[in-house]
N, C-alpha and C positions, 0 to 999 in steps of 0.2 A: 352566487349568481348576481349578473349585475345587469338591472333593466333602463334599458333606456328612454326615457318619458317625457313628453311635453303638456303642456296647457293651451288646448287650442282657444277658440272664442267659443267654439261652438262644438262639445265632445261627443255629441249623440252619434251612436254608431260605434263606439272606439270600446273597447275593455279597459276599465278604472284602474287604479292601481289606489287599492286600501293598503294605508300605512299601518303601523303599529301606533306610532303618536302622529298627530298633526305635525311638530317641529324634529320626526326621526327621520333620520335618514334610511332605514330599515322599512321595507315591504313584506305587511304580513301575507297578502294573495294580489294575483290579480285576476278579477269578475267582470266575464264576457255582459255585453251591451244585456243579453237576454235573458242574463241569473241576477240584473241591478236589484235589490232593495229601493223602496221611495226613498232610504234617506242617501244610498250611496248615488243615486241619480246625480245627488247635488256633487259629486266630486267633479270637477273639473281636469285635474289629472288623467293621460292615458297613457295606456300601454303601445310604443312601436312598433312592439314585433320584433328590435333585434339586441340582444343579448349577449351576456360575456358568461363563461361558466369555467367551473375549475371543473376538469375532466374527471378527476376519481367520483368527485361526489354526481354529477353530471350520470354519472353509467351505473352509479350503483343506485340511482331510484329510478333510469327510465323504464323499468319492466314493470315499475307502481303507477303509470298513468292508466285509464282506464276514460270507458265513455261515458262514464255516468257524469252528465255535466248536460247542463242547458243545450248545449249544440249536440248532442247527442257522438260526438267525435273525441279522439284522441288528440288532446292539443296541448303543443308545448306550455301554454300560459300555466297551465296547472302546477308546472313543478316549482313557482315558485312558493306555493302554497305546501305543495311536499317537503321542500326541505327544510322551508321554515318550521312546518313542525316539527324534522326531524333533528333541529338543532344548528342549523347551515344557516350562515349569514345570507343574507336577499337585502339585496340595496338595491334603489334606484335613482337617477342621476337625470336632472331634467335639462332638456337641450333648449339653449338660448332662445328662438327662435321653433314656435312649433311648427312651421311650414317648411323646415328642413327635415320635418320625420312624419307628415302627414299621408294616409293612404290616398289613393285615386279606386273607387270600386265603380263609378259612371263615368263616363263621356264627360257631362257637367262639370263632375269634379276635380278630372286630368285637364280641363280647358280652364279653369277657376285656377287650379296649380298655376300651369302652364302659364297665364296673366299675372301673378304674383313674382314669380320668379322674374318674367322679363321685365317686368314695371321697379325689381331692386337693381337688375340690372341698367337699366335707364335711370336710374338714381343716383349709380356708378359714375356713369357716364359727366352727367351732368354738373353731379360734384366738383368731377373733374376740368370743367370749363365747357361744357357741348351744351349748345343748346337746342332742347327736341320740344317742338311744340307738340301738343298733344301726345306725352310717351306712351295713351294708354289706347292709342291709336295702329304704334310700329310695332315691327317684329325686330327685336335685335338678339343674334342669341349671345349666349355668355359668352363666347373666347373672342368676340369684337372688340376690335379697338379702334378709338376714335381721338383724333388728338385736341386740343383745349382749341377753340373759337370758332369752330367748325360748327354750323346752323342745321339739325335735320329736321323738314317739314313732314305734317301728319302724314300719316300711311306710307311710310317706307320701310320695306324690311332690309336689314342688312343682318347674312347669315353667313355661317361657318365660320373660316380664320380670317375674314375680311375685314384690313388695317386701311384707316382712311386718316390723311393727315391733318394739319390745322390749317383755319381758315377754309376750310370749304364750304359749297351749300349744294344740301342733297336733296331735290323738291320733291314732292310728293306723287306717290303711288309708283316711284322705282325700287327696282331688288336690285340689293348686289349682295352676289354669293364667291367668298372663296376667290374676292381680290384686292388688289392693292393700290389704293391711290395716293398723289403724292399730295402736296400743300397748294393750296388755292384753287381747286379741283371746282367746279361748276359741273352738277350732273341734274340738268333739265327734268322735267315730269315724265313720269314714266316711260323710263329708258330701265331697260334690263343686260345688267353687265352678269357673268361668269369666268370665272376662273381667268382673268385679264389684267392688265395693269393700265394705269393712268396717270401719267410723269407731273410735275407740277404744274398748274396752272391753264392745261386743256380745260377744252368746254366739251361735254357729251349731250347731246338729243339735243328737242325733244322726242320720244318717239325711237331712241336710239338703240342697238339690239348688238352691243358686244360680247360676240359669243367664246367659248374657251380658247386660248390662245393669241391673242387680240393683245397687242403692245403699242399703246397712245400714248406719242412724243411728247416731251414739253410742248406748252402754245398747240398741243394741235386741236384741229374742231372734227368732231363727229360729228353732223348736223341731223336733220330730223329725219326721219325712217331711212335711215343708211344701217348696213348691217355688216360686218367686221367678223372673221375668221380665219387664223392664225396666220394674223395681219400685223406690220409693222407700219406704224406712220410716224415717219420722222419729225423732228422738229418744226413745229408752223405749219405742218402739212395741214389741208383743209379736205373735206369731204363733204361738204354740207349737203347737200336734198338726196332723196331718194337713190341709194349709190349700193351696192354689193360690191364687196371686197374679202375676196377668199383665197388663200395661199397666196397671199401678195408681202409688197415689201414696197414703201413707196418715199421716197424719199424727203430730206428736208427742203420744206417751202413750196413744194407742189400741192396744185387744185388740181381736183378730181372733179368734176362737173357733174349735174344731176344728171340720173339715169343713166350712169356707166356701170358696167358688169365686168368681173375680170372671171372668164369663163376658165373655171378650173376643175371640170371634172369632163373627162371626155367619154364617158360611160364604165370605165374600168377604172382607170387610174386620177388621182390630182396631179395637177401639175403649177409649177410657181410663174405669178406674174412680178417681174422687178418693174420698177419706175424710180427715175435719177430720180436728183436735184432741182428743183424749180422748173419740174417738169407741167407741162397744163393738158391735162383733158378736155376735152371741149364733151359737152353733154351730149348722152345717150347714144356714147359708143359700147363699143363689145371689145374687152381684150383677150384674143382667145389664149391660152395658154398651152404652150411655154410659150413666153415673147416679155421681149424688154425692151422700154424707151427710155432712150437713153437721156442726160442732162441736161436742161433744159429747153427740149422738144418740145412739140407742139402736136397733139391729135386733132385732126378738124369733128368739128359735132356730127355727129351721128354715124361715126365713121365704126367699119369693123375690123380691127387689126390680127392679121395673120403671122405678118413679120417684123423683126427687131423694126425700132427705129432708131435711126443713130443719133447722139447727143448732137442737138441744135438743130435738129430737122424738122420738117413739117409733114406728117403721113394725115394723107388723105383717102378715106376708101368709101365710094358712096357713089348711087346712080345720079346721072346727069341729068336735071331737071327738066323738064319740057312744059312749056307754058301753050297752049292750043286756043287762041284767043277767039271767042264769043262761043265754045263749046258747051256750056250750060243754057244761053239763052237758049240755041237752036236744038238743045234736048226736049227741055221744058214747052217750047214749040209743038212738036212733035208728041209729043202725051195729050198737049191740048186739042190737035186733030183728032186723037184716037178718041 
């Protein structure tokens, strides 16, 4: 039998593992937390729970465990104590590292894990050229990767297989889960990306909400509460203020204007909005979808589009203003009699 042991800092709780000599490598037993002796207390050594066994000797003493033991139950730990009597080698083999074979039995103690682990992983990291102010701040899980000069500020998690390159800076209290960004990548304060990509050298947020399927050009800007789904923005494209972009595709060098919407759901199905080349939205229209404007066209503000617009055009769709001059005075008049 071969047990596997560490030395934590702190063993209360754990089963000892009594050697035969201090300097053997041989395991005479090992003694649950609540059958210690005062003097086995002082062992520092425990038992992990998982184990190597040669199977003949393994099955010819498990019908000898029994409950007679401090926990009143049948438990594996005993048979290292069986077969050592019976003549059977028992070694145990202490692992590098006791926080790689420690139990979790509270909450406390899987969140104490849980912080140790990502605190060597931010160790990783940093080694490697990243710099994370406060790492005992972030969530980073282990298969991230982070390339060397790349700055991450407190409270940021970046989780699943998400590859972020060098030179970037990732501010504080955003997620990204499960994406990819390229080199020189600027991702503003809490902006939450998913399963999306980010080409070199775009800016995201603040405030920005790329959601799965979300493909940000080189140079482009997602600016602050704009929200992005399985969206393509080409090179230099801009979006900046308060903008939704859903099943769209919008091409390189075009402005989006605040409060534009590309209306892609028509109650049953999506449908795709295209937008050329150096095409401009003018703010807080509606594209209803399906419809494309074409190369550098022009939407006037606050306009609703129904139909293509052809590259180089100007589509305007919007009521006609009417100015009723001294209409307020003579309301306000009018209350004052009543």
């Amino acid at each position: 039998m071969t047990i596997l042991t560490a030395a934590p800092i702190d063993p209360t709780g754990y089963g000892r593992i009594v050697r035969k000599a201090s300097n053997s490598s041989e395991v005479e037993a090992i003694v649950e937390q609540k059958a210690l002796s005062a003097e086995q207390q002082k062992i520092g050594e425990i038992n992990s729970g998982i184990y190597a066994f040669q199977t003949a000797p393994l099955l010819a003493h498990l019908d000898k465990l029994t409950a007679n033991n401090a926990n009143k139950e049948i438990i594996l730990t005993d048979m290292a104590g069986l077969l050592g009597a019976a003549g059977e080698r028992v070694v145990g083999v202490q692992a590098a590292e006791a926080i790689e074979v420690l139990g979790a039995n509270t909450i406390a103690e899987l969140v104490a894990l849980d912080a140790t682990l990502r605190l060597k992983t931010a160790n990783r990291l940093m080694a490697a050229g990243v710099t994370i102010f406060r790492p005992e701040t972030c969530v980073i899980d282990a298969e991230v990767e982070v390339a060397a000069d790349t700055v991450i500020e407190p409270f940021v998690q970046l989780l699943g297989t998400t590859r972020i390159g060098g030179n970037c800076l990732i501010r504080s209290y955003t997620v990204v889960e499960n994406c990819a960004l390229g080199d020189g990548v600027l991702v503003r304060q809490s902006c939450v990306l998913t399963d999306s990509s980010v080409a070199n050298g775009a800016k995201i947020g603040p405030f920005a909400h790329l959601r799965p399927g979300s493909e940000i050009g080189e140079d482009a800007h997602v600016g602050n509460f704009v929200e992005t789904k399985k969206t393509k923005l080409g090179k230099g494209a801009k979006a900046n203020h308060l903008t939704y972009l859903g099943d769209a595709e919008v091409g390189a060098g075009s402005n989006i204007g605040a409060g534009t919407i590309t209306c892609n759901y028509d109650g049953v199905n999506k449908h795709k909005t295209l937008i050329g080349k150096d095409a401009f939205i003018g703010s807080d229209s509606t594209l209803v979808a399906p419809v494309e404007v074409g190369d550098g066209a022009y939407v006037g503000a606050g306009s609703c589009i129904t139909k293509d617009v052809p590259a180089d055009s100007l589509a305007v769709s919007r009521a006609r203003q009417i100015v009723k001059e001294g209409w307020a005075a003579a309301r306000r008049a009018l209350r004052q009699k009543r």
